[in-house]
Each structure stands twice: as C-alpha cells, then as structure tokens.
PDB file with one MODEL, atoms N, CA, C and O in Angstrom:
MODEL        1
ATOM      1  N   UNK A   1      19.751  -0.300   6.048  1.00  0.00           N
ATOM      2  CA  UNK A   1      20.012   0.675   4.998  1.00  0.00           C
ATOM      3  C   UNK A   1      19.506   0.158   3.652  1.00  0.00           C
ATOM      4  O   UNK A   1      18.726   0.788   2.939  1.00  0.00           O
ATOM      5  N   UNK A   2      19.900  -0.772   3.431  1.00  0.00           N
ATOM      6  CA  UNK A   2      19.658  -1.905   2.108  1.00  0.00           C
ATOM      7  C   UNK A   2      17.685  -1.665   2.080  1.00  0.00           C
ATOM      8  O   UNK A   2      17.038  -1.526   1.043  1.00  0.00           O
ATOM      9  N   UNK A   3      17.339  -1.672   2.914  1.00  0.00           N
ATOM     10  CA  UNK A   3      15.718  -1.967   3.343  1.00  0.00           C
ATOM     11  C   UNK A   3      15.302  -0.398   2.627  1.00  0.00           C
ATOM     12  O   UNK A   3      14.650  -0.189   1.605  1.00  0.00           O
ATOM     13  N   UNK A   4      16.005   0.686   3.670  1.00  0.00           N
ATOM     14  CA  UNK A   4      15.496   2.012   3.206  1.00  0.00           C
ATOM     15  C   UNK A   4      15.252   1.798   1.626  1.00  0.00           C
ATOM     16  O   UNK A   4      14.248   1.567   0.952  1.00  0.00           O
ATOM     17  N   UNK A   5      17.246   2.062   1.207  1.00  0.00           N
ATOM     18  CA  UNK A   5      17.279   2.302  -0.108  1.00  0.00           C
ATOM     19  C   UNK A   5      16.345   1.393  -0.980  1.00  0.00           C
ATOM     20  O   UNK A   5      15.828   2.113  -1.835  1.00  0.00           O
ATOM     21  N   UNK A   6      15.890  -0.025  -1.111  1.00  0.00           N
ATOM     22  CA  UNK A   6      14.676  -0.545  -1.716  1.00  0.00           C
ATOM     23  C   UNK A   6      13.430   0.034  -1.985  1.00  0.00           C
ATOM     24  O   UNK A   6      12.796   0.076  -3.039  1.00  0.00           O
ATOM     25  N   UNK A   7      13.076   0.647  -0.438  1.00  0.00           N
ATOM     26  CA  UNK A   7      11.843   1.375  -0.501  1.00  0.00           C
ATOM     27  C   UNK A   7      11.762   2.473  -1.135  1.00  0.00           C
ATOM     28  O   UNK A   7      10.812   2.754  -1.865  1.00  0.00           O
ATOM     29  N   UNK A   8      12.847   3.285  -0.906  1.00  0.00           N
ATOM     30  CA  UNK A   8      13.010   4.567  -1.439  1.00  0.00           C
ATOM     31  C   UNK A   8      12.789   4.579  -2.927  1.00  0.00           C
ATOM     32  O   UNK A   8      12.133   5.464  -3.477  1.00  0.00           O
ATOM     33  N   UNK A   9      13.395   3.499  -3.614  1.00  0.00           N
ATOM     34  CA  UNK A   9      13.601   3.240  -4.673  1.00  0.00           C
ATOM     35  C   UNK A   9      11.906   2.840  -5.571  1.00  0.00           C
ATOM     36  O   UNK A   9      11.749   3.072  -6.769  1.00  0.00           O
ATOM     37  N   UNK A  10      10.965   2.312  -4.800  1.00  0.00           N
ATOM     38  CA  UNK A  10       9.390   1.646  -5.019  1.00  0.00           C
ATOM     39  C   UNK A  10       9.083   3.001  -5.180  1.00  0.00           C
ATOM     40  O   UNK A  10       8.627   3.391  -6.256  1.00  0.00           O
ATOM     41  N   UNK A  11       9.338   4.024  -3.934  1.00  0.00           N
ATOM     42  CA  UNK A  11       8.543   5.418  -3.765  1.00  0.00           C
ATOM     43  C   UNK A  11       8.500   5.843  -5.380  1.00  0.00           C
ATOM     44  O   UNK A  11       7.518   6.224  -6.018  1.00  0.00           O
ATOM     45  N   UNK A  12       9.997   5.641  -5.880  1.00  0.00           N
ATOM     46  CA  UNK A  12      10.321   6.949  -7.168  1.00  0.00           C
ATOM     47  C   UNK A  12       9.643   6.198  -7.928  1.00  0.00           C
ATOM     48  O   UNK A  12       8.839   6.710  -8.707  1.00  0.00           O
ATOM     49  N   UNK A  13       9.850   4.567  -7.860  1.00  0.00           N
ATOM     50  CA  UNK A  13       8.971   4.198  -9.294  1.00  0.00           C
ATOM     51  C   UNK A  13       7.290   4.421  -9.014  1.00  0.00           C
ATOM     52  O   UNK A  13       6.488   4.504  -9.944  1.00  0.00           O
ATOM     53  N   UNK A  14       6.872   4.511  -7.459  1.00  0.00           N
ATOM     54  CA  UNK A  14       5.566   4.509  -7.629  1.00  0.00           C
ATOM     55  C   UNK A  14       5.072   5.966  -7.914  1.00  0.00           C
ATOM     56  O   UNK A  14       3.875   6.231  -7.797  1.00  0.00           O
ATOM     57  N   UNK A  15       6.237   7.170  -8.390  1.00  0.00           N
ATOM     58  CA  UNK A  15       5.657   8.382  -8.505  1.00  0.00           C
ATOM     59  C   UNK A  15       5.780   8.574 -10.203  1.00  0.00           C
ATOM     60  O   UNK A  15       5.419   9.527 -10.894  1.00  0.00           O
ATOM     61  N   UNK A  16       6.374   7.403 -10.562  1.00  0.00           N
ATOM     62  CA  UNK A  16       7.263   7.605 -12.555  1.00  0.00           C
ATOM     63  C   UNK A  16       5.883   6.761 -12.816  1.00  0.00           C
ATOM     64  O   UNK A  16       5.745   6.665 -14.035  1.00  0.00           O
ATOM     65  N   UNK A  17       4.558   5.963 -11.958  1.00  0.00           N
ATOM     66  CA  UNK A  17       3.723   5.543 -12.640  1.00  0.00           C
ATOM     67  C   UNK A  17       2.319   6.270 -12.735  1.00  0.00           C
ATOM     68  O   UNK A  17       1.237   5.714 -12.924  1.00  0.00           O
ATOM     69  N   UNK A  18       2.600   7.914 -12.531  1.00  0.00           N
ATOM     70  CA  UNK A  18       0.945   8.455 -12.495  1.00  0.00           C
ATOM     71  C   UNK A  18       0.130   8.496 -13.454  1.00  0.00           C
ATOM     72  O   UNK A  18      -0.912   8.959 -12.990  1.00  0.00           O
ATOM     73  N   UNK A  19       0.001   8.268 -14.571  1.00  0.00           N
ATOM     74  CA  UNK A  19      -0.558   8.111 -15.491  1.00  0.00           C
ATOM     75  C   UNK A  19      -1.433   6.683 -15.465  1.00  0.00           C
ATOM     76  O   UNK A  19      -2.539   6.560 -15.990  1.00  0.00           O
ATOM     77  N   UNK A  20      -0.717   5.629 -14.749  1.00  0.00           N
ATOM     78  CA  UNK A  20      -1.290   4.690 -14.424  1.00  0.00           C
ATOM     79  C   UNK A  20      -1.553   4.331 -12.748  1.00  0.00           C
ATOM     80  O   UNK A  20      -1.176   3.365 -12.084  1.00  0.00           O
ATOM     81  N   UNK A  21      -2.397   5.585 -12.353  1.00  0.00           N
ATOM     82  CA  UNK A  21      -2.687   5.763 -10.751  1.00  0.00           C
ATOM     83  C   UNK A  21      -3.157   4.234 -10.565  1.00  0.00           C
ATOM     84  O   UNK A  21      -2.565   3.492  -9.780  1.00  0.00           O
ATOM     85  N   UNK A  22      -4.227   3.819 -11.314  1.00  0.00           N
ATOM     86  CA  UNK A  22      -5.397   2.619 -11.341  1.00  0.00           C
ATOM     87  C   UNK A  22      -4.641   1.456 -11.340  1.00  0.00           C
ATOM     88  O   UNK A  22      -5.202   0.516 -10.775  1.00  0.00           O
ATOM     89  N   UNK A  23      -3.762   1.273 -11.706  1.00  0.00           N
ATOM     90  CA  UNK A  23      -3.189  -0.108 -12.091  1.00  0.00           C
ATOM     91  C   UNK A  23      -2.680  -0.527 -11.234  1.00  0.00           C
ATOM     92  O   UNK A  23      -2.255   0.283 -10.411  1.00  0.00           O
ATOM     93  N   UNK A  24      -2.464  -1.969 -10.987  1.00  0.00           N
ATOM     94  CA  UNK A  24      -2.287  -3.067 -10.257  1.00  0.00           C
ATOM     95  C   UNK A  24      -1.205  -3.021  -9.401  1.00  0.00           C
ATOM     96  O   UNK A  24      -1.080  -3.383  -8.231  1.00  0.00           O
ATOM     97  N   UNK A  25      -0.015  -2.221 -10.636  1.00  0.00           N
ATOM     98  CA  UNK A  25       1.185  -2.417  -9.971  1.00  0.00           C
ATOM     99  C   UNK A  25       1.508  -1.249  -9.047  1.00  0.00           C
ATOM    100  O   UNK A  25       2.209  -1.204  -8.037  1.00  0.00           O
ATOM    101  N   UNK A  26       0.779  -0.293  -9.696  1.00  0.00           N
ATOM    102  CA  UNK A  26       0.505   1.082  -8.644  1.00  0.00           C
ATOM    103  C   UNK A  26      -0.139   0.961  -6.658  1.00  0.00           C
ATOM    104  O   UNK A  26       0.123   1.526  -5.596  1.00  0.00           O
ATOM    105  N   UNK A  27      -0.827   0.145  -7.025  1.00  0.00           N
ATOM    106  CA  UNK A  27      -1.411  -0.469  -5.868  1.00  0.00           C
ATOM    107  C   UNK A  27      -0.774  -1.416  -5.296  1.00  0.00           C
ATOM    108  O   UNK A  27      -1.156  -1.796  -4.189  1.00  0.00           O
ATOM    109  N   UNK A  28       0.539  -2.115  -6.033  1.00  0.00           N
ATOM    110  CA  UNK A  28       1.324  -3.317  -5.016  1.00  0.00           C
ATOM    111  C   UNK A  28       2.611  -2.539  -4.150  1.00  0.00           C
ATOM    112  O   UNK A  28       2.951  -2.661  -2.973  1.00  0.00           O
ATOM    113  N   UNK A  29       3.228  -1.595  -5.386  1.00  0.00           N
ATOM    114  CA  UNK A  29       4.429  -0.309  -5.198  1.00  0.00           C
ATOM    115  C   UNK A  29       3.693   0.466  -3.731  1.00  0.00           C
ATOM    116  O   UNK A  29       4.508   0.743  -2.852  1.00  0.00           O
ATOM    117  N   UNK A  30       2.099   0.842  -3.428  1.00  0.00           N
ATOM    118  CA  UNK A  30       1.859   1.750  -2.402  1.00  0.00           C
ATOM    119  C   UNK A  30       1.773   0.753  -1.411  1.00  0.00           C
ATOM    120  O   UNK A  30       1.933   1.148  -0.256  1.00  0.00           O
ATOM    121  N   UNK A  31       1.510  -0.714  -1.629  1.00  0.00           N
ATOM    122  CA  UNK A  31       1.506  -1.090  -0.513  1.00  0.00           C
ATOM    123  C   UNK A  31       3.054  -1.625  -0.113  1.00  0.00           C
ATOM    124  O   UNK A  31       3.367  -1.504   1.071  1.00  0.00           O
ATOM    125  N   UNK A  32       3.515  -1.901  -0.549  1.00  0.00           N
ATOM    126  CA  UNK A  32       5.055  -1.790  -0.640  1.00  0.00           C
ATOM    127  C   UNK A  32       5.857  -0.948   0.014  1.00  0.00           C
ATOM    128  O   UNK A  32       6.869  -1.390   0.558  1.00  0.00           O
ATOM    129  N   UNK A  33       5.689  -0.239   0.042  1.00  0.00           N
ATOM    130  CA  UNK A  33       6.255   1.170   0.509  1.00  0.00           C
ATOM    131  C   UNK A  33       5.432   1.746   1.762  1.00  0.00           C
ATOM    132  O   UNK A  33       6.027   2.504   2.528  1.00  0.00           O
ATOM    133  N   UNK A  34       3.823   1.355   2.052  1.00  0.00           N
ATOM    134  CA  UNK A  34       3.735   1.468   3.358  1.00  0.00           C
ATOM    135  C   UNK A  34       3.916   0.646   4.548  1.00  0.00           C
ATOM    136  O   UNK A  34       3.867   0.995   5.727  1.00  0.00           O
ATOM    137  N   UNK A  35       4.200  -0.858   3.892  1.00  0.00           N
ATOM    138  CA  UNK A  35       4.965  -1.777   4.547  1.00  0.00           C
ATOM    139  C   UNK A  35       6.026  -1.549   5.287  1.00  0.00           C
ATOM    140  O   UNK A  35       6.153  -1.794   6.487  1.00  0.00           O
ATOM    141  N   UNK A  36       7.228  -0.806   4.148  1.00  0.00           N
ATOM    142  CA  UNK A  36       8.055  -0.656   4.766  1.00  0.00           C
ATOM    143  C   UNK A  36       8.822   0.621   4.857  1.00  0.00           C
ATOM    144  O   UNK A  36      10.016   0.637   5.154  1.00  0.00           O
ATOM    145  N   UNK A  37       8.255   1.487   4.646  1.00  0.00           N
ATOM    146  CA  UNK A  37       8.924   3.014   5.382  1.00  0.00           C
ATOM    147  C   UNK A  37       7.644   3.224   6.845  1.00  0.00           C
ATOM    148  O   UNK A  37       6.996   2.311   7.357  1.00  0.00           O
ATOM    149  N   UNK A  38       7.611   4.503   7.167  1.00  0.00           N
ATOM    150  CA  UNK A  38       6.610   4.916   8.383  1.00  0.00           C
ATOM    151  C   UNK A  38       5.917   5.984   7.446  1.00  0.00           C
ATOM    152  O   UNK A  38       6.234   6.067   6.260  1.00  0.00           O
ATOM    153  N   UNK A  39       5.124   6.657   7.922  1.00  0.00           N
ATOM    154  CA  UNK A  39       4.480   7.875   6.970  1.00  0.00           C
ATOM    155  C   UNK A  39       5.294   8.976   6.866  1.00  0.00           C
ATOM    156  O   UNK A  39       5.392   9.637   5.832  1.00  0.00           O
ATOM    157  N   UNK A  40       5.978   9.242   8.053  1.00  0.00           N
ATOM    158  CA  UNK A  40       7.098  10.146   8.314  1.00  0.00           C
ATOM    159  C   UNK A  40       8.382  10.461   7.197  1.00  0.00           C
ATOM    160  O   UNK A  40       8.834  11.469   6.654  1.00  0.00           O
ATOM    161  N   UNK A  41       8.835   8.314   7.179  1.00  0.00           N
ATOM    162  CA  UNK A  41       9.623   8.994   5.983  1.00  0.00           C
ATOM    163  C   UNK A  41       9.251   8.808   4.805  1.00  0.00           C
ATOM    164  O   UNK A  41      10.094   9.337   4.081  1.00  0.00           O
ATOM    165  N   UNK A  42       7.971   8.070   3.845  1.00  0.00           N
ATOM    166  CA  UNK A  42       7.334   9.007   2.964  1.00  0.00           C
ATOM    167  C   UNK A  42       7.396  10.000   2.829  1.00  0.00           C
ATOM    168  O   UNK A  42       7.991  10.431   1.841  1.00  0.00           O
ATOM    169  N   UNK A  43       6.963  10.638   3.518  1.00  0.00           N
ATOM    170  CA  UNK A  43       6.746  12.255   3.667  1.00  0.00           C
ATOM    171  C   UNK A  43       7.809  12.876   3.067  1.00  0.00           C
ATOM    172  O   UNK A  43       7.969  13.578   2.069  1.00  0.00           O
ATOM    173  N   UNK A  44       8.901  12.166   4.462  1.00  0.00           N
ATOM    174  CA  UNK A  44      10.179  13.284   3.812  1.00  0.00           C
ATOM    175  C   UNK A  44      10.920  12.564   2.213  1.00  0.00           C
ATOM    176  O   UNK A  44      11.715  13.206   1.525  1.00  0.00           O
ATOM    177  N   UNK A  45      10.592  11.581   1.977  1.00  0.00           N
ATOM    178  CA  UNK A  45      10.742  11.039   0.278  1.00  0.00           C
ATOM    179  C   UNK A  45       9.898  12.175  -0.361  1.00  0.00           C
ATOM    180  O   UNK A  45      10.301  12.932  -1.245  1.00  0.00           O
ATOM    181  N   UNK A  46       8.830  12.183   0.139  1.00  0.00           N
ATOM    182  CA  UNK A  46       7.920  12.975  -1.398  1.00  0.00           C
ATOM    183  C   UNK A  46       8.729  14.332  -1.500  1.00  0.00           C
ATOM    184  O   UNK A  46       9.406  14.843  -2.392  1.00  0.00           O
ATOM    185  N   UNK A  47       8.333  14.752  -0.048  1.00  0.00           N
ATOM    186  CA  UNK A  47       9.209  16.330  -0.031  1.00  0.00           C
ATOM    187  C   UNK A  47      10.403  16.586  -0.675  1.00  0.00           C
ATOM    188  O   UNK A  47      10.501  17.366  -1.622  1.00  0.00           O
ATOM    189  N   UNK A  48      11.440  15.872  -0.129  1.00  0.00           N
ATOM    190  CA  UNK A  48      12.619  15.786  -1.363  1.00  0.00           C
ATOM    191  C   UNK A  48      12.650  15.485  -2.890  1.00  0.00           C
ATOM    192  O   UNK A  48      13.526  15.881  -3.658  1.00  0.00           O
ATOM    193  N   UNK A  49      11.267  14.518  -3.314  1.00  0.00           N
ATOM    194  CA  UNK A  49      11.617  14.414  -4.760  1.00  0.00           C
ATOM    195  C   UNK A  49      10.840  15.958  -5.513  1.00  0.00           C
ATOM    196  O   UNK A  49      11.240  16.360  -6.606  1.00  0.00           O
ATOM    197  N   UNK A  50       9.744  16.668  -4.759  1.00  0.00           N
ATOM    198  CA  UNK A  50       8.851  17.860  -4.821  1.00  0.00           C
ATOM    199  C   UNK A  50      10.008  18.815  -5.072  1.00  0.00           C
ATOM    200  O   UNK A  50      10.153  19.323  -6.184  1.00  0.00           O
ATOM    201  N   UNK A  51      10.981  19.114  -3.884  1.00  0.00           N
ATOM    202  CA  UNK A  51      12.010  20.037  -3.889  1.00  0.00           C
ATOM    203  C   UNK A  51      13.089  19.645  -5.196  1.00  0.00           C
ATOM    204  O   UNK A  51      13.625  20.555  -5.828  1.00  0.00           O
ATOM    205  N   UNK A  52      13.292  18.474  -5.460  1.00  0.00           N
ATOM    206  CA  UNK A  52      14.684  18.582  -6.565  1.00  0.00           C
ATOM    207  C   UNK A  52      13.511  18.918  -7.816  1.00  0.00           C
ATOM    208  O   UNK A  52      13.713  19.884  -8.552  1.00  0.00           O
ATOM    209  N   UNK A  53      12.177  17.985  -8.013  1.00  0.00           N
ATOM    210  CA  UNK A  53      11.383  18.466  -9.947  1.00  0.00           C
ATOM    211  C   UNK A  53      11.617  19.849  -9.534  1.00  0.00           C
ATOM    212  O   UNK A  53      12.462  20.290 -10.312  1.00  0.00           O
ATOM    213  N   UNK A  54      11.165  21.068  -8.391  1.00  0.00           N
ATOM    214  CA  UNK A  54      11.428  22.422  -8.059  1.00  0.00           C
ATOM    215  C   UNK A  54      12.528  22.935  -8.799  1.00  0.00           C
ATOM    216  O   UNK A  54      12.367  23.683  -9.763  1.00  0.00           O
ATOM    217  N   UNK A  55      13.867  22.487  -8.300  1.00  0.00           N
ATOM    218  CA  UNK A  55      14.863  22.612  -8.533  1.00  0.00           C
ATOM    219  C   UNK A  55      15.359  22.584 -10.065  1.00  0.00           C
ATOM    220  O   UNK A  55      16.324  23.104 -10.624  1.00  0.00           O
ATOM    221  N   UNK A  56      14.616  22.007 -10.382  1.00  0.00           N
ATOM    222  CA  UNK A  56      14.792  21.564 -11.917  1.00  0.00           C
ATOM    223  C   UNK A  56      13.899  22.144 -12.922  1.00  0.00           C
ATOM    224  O   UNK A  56      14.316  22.022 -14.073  1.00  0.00           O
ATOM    225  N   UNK A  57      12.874  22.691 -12.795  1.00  0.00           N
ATOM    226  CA  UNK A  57      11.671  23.149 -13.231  1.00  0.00           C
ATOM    227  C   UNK A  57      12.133  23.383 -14.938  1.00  0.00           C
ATOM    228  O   UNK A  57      11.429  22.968 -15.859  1.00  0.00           O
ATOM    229  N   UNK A  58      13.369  24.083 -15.132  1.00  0.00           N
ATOM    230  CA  UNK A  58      13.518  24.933 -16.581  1.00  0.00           C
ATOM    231  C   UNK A  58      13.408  23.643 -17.016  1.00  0.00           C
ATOM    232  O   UNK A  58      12.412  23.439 -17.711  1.00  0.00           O
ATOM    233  N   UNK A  59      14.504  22.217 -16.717  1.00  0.00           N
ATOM    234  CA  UNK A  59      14.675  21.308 -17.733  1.00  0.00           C
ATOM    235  C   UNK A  59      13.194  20.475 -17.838  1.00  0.00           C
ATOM    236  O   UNK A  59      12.898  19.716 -18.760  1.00  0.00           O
ATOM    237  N   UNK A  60      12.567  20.716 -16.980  1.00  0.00           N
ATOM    238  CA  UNK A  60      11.009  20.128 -17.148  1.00  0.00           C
ATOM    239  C   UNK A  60      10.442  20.485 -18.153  1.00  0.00           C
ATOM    240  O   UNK A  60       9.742  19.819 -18.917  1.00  0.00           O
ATOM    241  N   UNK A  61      10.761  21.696 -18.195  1.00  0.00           N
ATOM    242  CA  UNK A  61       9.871  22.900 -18.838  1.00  0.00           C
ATOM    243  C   UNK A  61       9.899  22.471 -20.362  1.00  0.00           C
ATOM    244  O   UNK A  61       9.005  22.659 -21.187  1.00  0.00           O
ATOM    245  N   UNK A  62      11.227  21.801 -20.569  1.00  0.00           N
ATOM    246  CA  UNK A  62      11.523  21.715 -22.183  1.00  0.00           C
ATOM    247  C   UNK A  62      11.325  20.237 -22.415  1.00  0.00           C
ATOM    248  O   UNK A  62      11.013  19.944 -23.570  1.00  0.00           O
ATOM    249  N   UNK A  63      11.425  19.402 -21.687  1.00  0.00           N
ATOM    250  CA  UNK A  63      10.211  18.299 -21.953  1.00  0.00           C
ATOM    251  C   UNK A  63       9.212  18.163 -22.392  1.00  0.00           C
ATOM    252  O   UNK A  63       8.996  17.412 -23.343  1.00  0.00           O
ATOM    253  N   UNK A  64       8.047  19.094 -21.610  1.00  0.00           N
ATOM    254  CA  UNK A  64       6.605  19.434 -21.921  1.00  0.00           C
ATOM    255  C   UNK A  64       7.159  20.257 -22.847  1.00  0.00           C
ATOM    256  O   UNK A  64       7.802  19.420 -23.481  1.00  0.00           O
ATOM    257  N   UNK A  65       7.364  21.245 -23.358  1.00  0.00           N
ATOM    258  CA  UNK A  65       7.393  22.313 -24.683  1.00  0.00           C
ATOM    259  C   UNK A  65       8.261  23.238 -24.633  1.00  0.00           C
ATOM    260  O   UNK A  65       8.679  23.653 -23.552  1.00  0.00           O
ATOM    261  N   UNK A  66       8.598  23.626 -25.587  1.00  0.00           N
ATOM    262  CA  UNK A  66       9.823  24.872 -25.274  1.00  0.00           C
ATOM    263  C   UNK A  66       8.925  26.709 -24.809  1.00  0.00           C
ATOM    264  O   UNK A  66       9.393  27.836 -24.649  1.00  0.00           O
ATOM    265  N   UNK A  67       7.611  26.182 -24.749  1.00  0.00           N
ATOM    266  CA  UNK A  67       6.979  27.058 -24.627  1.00  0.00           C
ATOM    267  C   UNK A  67       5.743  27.126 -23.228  1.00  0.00           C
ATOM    268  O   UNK A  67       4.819  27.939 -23.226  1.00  0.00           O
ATOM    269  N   UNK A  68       5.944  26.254 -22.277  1.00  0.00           N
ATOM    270  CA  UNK A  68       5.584  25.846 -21.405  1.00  0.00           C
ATOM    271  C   UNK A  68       5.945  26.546 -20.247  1.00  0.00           C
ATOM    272  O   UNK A  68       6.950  26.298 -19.582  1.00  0.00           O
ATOM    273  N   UNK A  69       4.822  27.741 -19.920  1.00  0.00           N
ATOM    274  CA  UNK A  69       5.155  28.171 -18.846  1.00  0.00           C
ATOM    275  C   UNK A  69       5.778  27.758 -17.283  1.00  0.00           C
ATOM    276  O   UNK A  69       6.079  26.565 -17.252  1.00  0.00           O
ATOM    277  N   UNK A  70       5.980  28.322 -16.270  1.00  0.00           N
ATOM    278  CA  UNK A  70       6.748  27.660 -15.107  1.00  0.00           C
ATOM    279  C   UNK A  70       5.554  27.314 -14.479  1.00  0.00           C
ATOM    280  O   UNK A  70       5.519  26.292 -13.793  1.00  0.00           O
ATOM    281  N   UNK A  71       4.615  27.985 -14.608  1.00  0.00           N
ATOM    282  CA  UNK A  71       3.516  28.057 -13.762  1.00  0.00           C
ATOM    283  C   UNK A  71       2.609  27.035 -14.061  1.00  0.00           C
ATOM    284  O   UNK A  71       1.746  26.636 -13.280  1.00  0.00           O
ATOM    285  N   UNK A  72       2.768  26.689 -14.986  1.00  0.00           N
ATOM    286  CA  UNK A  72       2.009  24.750 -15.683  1.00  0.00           C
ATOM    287  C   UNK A  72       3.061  23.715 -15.075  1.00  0.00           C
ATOM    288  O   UNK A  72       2.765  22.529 -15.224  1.00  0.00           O
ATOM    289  N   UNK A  73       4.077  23.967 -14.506  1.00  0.00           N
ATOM    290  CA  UNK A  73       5.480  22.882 -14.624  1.00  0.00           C
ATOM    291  C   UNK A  73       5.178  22.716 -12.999  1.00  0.00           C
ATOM    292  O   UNK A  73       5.020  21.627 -12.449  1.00  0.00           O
ATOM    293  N   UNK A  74       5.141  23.687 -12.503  1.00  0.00           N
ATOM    294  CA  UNK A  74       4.942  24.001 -10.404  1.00  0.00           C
ATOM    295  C   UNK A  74       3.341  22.930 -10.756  1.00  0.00           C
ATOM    296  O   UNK A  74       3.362  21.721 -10.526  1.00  0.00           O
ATOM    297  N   UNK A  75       2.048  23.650 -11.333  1.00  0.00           N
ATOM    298  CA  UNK A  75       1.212  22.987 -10.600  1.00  0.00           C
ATOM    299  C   UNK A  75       1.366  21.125 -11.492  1.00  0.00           C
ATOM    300  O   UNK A  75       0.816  20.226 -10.856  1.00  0.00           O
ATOM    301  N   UNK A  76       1.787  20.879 -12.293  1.00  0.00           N
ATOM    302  CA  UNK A  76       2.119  19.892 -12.469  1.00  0.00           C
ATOM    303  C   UNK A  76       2.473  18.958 -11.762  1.00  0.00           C
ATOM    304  O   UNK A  76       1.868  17.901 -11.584  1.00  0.00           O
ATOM    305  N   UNK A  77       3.696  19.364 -11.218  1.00  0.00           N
ATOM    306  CA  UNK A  77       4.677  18.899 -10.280  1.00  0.00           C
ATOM    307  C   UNK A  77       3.675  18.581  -8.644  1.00  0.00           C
ATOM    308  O   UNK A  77       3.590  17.552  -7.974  1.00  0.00           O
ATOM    309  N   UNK A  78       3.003  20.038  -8.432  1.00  0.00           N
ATOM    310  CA  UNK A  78       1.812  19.590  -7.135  1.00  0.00           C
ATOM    311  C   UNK A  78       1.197  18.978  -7.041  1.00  0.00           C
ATOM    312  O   UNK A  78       0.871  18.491  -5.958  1.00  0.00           O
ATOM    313  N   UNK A  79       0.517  18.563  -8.611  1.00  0.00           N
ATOM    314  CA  UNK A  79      -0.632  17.701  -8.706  1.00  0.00           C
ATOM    315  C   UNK A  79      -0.130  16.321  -8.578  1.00  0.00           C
ATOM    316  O   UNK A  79      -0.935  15.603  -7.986  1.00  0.00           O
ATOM    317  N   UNK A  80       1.201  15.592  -9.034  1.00  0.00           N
ATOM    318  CA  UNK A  80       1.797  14.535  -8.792  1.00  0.00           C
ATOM    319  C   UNK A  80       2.029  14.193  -7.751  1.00  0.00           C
ATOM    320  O   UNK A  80       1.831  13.037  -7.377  1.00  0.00           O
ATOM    321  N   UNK A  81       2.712  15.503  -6.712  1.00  0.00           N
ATOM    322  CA  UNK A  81       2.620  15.226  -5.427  1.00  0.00           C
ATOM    323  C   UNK A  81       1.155  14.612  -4.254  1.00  0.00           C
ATOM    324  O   UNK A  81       1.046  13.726  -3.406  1.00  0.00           O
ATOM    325  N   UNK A  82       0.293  15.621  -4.802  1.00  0.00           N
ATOM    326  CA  UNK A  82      -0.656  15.117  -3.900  1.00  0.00           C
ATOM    327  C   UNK A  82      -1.043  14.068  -4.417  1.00  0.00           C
ATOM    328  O   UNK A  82      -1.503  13.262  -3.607  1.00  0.00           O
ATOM    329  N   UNK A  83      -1.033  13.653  -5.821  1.00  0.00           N
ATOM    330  CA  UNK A  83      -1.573  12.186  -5.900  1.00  0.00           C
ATOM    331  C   UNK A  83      -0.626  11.000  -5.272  1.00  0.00           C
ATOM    332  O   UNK A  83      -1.041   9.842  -5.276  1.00  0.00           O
ATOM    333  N   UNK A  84       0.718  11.346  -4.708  1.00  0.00           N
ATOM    334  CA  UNK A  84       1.617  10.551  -4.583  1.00  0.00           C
ATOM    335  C   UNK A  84       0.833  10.385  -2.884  1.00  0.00           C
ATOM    336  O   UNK A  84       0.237   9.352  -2.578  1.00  0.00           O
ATOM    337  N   UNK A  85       0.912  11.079  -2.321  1.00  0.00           N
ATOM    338  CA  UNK A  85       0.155  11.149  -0.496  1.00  0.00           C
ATOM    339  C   UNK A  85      -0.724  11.006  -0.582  1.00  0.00           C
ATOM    340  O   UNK A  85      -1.254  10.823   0.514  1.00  0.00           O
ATOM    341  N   UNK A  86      -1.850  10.932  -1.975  1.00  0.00           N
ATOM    342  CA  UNK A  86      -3.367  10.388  -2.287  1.00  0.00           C
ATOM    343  C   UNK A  86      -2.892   8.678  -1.827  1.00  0.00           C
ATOM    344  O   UNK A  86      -3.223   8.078  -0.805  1.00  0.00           O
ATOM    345  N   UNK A  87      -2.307   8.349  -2.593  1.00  0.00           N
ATOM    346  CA  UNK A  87      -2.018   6.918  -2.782  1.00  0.00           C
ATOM    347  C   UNK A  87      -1.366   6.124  -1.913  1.00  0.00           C
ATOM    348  O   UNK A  87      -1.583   4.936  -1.673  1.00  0.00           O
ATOM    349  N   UNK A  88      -0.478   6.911  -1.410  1.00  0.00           N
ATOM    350  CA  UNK A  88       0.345   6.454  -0.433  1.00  0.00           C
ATOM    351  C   UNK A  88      -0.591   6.170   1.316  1.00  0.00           C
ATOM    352  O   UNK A  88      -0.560   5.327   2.213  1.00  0.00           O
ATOM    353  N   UNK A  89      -1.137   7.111   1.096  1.00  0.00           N
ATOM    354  CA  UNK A  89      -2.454   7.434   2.552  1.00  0.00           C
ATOM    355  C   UNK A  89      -1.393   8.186   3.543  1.00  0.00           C
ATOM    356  O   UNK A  89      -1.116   7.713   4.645  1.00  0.00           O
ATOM    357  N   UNK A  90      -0.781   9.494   3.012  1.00  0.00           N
ATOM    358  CA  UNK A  90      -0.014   9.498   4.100  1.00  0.00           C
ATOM    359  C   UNK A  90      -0.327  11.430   4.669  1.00  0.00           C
ATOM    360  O   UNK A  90       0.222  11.873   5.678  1.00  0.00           O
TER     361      UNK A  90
ENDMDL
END
C-alpha cells in the first residue's frame, strides 16, 4: 500500500510539472512511476485526476481568469492529460 501511495503521489507531482515536460526531474518522476505502478494503474491515476480537474472546472476557471471560458479549462485539462500518457508511455 505504502508502495502504491508513493507512486501515486510521483504521478500528481509528475503532472504539477508540465511546464517543465523537458526537465530532468520530469524524466526521473516518469521513470519512477513506470517502475513502479503497471500501465493499467497509471491509467486509472490519470483518469481519476482528468475526472476530479472535470469536476472542478469553475474553480479552475478563476485561476486562469474570471473570464475564462469552460471550453479553454476542458481542453486545457486534455492537453495535460495526454502529455501526462505522452510521458508516461502509457
């Protein structure tokens, strides 16, 4: 369990670093995490963190701007995702 929750934990920081896809530590966090989850439960990590930013979209929304459509906040949110299964190789 201790093992999951670690990994689980690399996943979120390796998705809080997209801005720095390129960097070093981005590349130690993916290998990290394919070490030790399967692709399977990646998967179901990304999917769940995809579904709660979903879930959350308004308070996103006012982060980026109080004027920030939903429809910039969704493909936002997609584009992080696929870079997260870009990186991950999954």
């Amino acid at each position: 369990m201790r093992k999951l929750t670690t990994a689980l934990m690399i996943a979120a920081a390796a998705l809080s670093v997209g801005a720095h896809a390129g960097s070093a530590l981005s590349a130690v966090q993916a290998e990290a995490v394919n070490r030790t989850l399967t692709p399977e439960q990646v998967r179901v990590v990304l999917d769940n963190w995809k579904q709660n930013e979903l879930k959350h979209i308004d308070q996103r929304a006012r982060y980026v701007s109080d004027r920030a459509p939903k429809q910039f906040i969704v493909d936002q949110i997609e584009a992080e995702y696929r870079s997260a299964i870009k990186r991950l190789g999954v």
